[in-house]
C-alpha positions as semicolon CSV with decimal commas, in nm:
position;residue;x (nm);y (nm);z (nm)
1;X;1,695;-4,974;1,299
2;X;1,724;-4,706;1,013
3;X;1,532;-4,406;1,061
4;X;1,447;-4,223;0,700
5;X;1,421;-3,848;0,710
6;X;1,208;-3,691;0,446
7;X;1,339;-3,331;0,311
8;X;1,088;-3,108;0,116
9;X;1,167;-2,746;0,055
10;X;0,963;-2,547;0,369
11;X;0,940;-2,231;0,126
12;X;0,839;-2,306;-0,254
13;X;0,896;-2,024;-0,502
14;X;0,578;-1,951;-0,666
15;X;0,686;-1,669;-0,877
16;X;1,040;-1,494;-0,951
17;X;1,131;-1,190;-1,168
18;X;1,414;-0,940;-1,228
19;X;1,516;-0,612;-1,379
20;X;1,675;-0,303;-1,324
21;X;1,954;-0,453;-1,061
22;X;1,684;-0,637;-0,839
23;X;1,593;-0,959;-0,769
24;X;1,215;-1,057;-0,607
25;X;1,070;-1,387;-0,523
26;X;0,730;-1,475;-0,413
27;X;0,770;-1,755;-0,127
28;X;0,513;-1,960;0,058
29;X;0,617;-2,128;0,349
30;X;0,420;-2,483;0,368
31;X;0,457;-2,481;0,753
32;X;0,276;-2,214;0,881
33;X;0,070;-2,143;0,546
34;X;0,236;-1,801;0,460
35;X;0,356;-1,581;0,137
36;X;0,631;-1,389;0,210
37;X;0,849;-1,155;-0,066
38;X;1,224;-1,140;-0,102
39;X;1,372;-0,872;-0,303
40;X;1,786;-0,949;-0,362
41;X;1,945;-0,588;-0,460
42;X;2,292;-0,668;-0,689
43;X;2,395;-0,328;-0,691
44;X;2,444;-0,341;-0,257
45;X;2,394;-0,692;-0,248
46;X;2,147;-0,619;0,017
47;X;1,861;-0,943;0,070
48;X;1,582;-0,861;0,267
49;X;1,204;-1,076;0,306
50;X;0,894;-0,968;0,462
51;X;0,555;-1,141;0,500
52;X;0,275;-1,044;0,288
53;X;-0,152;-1,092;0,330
54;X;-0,209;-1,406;0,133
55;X;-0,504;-1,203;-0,083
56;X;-0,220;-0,934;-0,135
57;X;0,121;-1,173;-0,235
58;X;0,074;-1,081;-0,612
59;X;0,016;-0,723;-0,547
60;X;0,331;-0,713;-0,323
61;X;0,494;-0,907;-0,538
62;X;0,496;-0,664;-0,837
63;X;0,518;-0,406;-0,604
64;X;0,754;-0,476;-0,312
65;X;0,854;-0,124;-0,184
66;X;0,538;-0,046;-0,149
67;X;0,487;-0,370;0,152
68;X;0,814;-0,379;0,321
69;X;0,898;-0,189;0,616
70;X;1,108;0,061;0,676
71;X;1,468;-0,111;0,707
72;X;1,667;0,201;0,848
73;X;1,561;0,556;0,979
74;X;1,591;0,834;0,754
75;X;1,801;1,150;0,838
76;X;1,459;1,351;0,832
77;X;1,333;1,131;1,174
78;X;1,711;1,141;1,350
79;X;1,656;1,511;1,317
80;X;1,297;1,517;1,498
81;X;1,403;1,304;1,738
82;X;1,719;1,508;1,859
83;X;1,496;1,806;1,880
């Protein structure tokens, strides 16, 4: 007996653009029904996604720094918390 396994892609790219050294993608996941953003930075070669409100994805999309969180803690917040 042969068992067939069917691939599809589990994130489809519904929109991509770049500029200025960055990279973004608009992804929906076709598993769990979800829109997520990636943003590829050449200049550190940093990648980094985060999920986005379905009735927000184009708004994050254009502007992604706006959505993401917080990836590391600024030197302002080590200072308040060693006080």
């Amino acid at each position: 007996m042969t068992t067939v396994l069917e691939l599809r892609p589990v994130r489809r790219e519904l929109a991509r653009r770049e500029g200025n050294g960055l990279e973004v993608r608009l992804l929906w996941n076709s598993d769990d029904d979800t829109v997520s953003v990636e943003v590829y930075d050449e200049r550190t070669e940093e990648l980094f996604d985060f999920r986005v409100p379905g009735d927000r994805a184009l708004d994050a999309f254009n502007h992604p720094f706006v959505y993401c969180a917080p990836r590391s803690t600024s030197v302002d917040d080590e200072l308040l918390e060693a006080a």
